[in-house]
C-alpha positions as CSV (number, residue, x, y, z in Angstrom):
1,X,24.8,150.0,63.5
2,X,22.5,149.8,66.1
3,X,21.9,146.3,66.5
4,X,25.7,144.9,66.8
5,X,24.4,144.3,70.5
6,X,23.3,141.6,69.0
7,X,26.6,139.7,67.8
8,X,28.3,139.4,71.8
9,X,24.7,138.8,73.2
10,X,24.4,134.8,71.1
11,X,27.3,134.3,71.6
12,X,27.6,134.8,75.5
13,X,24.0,132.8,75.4
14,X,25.5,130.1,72.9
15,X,28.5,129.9,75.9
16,X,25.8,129.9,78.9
17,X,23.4,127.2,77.2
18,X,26.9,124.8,76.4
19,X,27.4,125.3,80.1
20,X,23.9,124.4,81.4
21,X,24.3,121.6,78.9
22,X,27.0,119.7,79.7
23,X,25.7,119.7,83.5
24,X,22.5,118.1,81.9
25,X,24.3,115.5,79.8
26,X,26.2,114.7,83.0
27,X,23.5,114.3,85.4
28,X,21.4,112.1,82.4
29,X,24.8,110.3,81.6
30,X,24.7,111.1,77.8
31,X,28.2,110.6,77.5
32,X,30.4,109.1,74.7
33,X,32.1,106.4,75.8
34,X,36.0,105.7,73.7
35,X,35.4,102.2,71.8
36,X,37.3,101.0,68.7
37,X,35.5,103.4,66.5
38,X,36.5,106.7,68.9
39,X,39.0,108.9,68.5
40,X,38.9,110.0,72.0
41,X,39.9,108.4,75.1
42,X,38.1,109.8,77.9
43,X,34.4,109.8,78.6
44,X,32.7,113.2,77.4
45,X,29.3,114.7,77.9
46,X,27.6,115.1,74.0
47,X,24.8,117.2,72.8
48,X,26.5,120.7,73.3
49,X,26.0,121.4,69.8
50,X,22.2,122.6,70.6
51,X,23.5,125.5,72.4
52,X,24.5,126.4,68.8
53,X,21.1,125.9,67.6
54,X,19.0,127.8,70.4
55,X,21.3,131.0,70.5
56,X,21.1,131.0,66.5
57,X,17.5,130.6,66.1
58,X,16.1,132.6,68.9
59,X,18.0,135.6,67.1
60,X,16.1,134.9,63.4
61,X,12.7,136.6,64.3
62,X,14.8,139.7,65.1
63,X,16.7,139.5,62.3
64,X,13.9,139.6,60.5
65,X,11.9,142.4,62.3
66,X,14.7,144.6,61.7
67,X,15.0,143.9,58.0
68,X,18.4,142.9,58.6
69,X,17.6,139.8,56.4
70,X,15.2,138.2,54.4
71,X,12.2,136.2,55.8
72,X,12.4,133.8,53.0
73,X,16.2,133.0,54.1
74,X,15.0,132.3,57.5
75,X,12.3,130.5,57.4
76,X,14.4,128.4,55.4
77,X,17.7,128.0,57.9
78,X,15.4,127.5,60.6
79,X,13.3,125.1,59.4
80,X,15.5,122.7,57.5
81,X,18.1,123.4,60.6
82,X,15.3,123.0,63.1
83,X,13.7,119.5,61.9
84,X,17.7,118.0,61.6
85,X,18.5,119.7,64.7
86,X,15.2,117.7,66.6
87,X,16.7,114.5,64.7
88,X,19.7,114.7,66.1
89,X,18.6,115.5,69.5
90,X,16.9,112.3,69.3
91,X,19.3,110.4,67.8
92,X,21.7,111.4,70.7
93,X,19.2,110.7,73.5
94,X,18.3,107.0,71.9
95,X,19.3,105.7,68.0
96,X,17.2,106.1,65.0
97,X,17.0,103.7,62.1
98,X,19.4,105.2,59.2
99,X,16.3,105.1,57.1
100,X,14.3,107.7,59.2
101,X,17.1,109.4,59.7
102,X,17.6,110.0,56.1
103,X,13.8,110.7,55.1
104,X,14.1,113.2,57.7
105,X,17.0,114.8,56.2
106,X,16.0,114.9,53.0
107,X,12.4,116.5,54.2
108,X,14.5,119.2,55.6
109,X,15.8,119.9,52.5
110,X,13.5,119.7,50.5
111,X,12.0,122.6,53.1
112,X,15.0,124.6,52.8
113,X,15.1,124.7,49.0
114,X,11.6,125.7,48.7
115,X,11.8,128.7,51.0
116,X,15.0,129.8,48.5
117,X,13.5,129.6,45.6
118,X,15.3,125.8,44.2
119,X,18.8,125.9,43.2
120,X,19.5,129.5,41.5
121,X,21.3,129.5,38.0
122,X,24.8,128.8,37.8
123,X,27.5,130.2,36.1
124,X,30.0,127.7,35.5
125,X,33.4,128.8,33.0
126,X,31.3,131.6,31.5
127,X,28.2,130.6,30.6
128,X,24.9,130.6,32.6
129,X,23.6,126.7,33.7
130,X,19.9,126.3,34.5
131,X,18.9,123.1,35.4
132,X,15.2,123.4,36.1
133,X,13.2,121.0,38.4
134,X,16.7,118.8,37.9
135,X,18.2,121.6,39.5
136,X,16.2,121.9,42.7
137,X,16.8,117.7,43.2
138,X,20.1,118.3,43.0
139,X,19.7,121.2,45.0
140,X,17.9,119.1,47.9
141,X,20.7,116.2,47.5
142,X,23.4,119.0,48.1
143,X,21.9,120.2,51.3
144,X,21.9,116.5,52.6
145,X,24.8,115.6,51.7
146,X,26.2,119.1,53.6
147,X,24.3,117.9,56.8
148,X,25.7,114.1,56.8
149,X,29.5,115.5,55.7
150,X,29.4,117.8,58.7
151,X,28.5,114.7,60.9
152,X,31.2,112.7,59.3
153,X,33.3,115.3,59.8
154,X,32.5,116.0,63.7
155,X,35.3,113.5,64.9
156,X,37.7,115.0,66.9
157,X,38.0,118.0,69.4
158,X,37.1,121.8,68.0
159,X,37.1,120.7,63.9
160,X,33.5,121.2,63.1
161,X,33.2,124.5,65.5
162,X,36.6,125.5,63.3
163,X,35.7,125.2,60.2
164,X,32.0,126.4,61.0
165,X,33.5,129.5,62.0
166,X,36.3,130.3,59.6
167,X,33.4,129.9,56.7
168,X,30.9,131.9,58.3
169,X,33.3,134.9,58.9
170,X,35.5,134.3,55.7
171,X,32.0,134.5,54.0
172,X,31.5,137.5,55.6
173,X,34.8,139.0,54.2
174,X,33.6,137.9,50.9
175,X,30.5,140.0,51.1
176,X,31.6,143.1,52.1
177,X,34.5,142.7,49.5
178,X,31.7,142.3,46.8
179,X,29.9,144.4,47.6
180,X,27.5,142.5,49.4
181,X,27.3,143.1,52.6
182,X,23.5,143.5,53.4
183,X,24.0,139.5,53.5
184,X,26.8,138.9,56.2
185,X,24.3,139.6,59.6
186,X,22.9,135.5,59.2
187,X,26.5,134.2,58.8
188,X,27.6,136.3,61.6
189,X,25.2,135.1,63.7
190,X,26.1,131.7,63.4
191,X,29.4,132.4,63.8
192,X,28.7,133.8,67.5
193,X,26.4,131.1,68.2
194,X,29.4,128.5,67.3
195,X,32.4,131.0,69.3
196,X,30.5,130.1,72.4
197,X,30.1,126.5,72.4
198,X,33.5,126.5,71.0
199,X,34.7,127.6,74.5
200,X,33.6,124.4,75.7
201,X,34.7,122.2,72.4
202,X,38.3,123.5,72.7
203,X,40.8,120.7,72.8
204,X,40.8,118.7,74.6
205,X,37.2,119.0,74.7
206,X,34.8,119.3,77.8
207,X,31.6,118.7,75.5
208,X,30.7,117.6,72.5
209,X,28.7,118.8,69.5
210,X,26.4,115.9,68.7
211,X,24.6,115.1,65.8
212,X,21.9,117.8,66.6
213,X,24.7,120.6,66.7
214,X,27.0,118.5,63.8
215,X,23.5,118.3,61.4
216,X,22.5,121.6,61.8
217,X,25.5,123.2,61.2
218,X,26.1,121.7,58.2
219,X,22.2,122.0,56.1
220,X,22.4,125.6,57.6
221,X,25.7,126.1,56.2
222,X,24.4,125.1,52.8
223,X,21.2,126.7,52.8
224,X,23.2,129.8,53.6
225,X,25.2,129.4,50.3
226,X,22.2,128.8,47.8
227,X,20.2,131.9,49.2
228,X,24.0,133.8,48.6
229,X,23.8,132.4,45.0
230,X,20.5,133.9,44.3
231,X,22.5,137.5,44.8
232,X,26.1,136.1,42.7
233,X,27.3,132.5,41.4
234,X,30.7,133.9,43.0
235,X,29.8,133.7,46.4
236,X,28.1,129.8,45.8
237,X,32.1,129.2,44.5
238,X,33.4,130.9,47.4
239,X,31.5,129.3,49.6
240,X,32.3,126.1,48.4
241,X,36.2,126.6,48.5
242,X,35.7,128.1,52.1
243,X,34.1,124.6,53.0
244,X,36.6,122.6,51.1
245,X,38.4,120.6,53.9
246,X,35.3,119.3,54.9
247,X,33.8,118.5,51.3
248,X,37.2,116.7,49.9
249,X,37.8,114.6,53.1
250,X,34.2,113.4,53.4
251,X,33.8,112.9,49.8
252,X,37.0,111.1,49.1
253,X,36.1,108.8,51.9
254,X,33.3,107.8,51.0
255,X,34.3,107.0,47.8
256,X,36.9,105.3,48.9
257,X,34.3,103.4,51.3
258,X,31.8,102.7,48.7
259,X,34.2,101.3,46.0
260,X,35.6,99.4,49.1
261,X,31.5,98.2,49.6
262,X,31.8,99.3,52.7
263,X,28.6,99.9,54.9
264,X,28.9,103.9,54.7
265,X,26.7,104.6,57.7
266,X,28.9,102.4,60.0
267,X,31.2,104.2,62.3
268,X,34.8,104.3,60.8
269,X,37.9,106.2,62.0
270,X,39.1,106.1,58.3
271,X,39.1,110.4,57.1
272,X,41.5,112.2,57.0
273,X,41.4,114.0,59.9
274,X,41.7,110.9,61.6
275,X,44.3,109.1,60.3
276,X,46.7,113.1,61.3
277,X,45.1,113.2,64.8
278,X,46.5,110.0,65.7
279,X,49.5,110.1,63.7
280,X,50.0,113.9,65.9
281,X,48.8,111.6,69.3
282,X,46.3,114.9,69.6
283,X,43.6,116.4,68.4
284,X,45.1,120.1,68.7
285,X,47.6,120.4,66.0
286,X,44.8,118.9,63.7
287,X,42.5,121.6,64.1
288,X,44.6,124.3,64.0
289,X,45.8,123.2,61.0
290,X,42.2,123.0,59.7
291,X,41.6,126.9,60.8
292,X,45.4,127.4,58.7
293,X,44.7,126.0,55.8
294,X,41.1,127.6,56.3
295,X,42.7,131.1,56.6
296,X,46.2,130.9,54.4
297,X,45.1,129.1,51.6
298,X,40.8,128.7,50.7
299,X,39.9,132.2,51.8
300,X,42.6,133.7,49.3
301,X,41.3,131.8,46.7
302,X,37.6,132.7,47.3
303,X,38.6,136.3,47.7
304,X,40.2,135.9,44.1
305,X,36.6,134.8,43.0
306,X,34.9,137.2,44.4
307,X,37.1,140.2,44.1
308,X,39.5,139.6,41.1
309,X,37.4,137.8,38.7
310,X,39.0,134.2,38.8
311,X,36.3,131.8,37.3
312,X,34.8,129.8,39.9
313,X,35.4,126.3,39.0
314,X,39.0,127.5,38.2
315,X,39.3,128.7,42.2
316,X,37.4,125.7,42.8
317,X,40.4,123.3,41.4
318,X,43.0,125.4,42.5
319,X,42.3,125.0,46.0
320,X,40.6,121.7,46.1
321,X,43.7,119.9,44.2
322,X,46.3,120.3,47.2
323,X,43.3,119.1,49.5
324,X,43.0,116.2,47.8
325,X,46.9,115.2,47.7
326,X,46.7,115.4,51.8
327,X,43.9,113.0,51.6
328,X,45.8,110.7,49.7
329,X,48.6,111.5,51.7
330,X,46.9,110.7,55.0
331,X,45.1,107.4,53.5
332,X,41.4,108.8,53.9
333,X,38.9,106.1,53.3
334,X,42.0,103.1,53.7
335,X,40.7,100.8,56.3
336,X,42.6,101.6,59.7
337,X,45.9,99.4,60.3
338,X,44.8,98.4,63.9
339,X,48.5,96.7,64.3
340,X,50.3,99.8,64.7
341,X,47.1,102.1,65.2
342,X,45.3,103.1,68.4
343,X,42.7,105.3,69.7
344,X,43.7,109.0,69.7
């Protein structure tokens, strides 16, 4: 095709902006500095993560000039991306109240869902579930809760870049195995935006993500999966056992917080990832055993969705059930033993 130019071009600008940005964050000092709640140990430029969002939206209007996707998806990623990637931004640069923070969230998705038409019909074991307007809320409260779950998740060196990447390109493999593959050209762009940051976020880490990269990453990452369940319910399944790792730690720890009546917004060292990464001493063998379980075990599973017929919530159990034992296993959402514990 005459436009793959376009897939090494974002991501050699994705790599360039991380560059120019972690020079920026250094000479502003917008660095994270360890404390209790880290789980790092040396000082680190943030913010990176809006290399990710420039070289990914700066390629939309050309995606869309050259019918390579719909205008109606874009608008949508961008936006809803766009306003959580500007909150972030801000949030990195200063702090904003919770509250605002969450309004602004939820605008975002509410944005997002419009532009995609609300939350499509569902199958779910066979039949056909249309929820209506009760749909599209929980449409919107899906796309929020993919944004803040990415930010949870954005904790140690490479995860979020990891698992950002092994979705967007197994979801990718799904299309073209479905027959689908007219939509892979937004995930694919993503996916170069995040290889060239992840140059940078490579443990051990010389910049990180931020909320404005973390936010973005994951509202974009679920607007990209309703607009791919307008075309098939399989590919909404697939997508969400491609992002299970990040959807079973973050969920089962803030269960696990809320029963607790924790304060869920605090910072906390208490997923899943956590507790391995400092059990391991490093943040390495963590994420590559993210992209492994990523590659050997949820992508089979969604390619037996998509290709073989297994029922979605079927896949959906299958591969979430193991997830959730190394959750348990790796005491996500217990409060931290600071005793025998330190920071990674």
């Amino acid at each position: 095709m005459i436009y793959l130019w376009l897939i090494p071009v974002v991501a050699v600008l994705s790599l360039a902006l991380t560059a120019a940005l972690r020079r920026y964050a250094l000479a502003r000092s917008i660095i994270d500095v360890p404390n209790a709640r880290s789980s790092h140990s040396i000082p680190t430029p943030r913010g990176g993560g809006v290399a990710i969002v420039v070289a990914f939206l700066v390629s939309l209007p050309l995606l869309g000039l050259t019918n390579l996707a719909p205008w109606t998806e874009l608008i949508a990623v961008g936006g809803a991306g766009g306003l959580v990637a500007v909150i972030g931004f801000m949030d990195d640069h200063g702090h904003i109240a919770a509250r605002w923070r969450l309004l602004g969230h939820f605008s975002a998705g509410a944005w997002g869902l419009f532009w995609l038409g609300g939350l499509p019909p569902v199958s779910v074991l066979g039949w056909v579930v249309d929820l209506g307007w009760i749909g599209h809320v929980l449409g919107v409260i899906y796309l929020v809760w993919m944004l803040n779950l990415y930010n949870f998740m954005d904790g140690i060196d490479g995860i979020a870049s990891i698992e950002a990447l092994c979705a967007c390109l197994g979801a990718c493999l799904l299309y073209w195995l479905g027959g689908f593959s007219g939509l892979f050209w937004v995930p694919l762009i993503l996916a170069m935006a995040v290889v060239g940051f992840l140059y940078w976020n490579f443990p051990p880490a010389r910049i990180f993500m931020g909320d404005a990269g973390s936010g973005f990453l994951g509202i974009a990452l679920g607007a990209i999966s309703l607009q791919a369940a307008w075309v098939s319910s399989a590919l909404l399944w697939g997508w969400l056992i491609l992002l299970g790792v990040f959807v079973v730690d973050a969920t089962f720890t803030l269960l696990r917080r809320l029963i607790r009546g924790d304060r869920v917004y605090e910072a906390h060292r208490s997923h899943a990832y956590q507790f391995a990464s400092r059990k391991a001493g490093k943040h390495l063998p963590v994420t590559l055993a993210v992209a492994c379980i990523n590659m050997f075990w949820l992508l089979p599973i969604a390619i037996c969705v998509i290709k073989l017929g297994l029922d979605g919530v079927y896949g959906l159990v299958i591969a979430y059930l193991p997830l959730i034992v190394l959750a348990i296993m790796f005491h996500a959402g217990e409060l931290e033993d600071t005793s025998r514990s330190s920071a990674a």
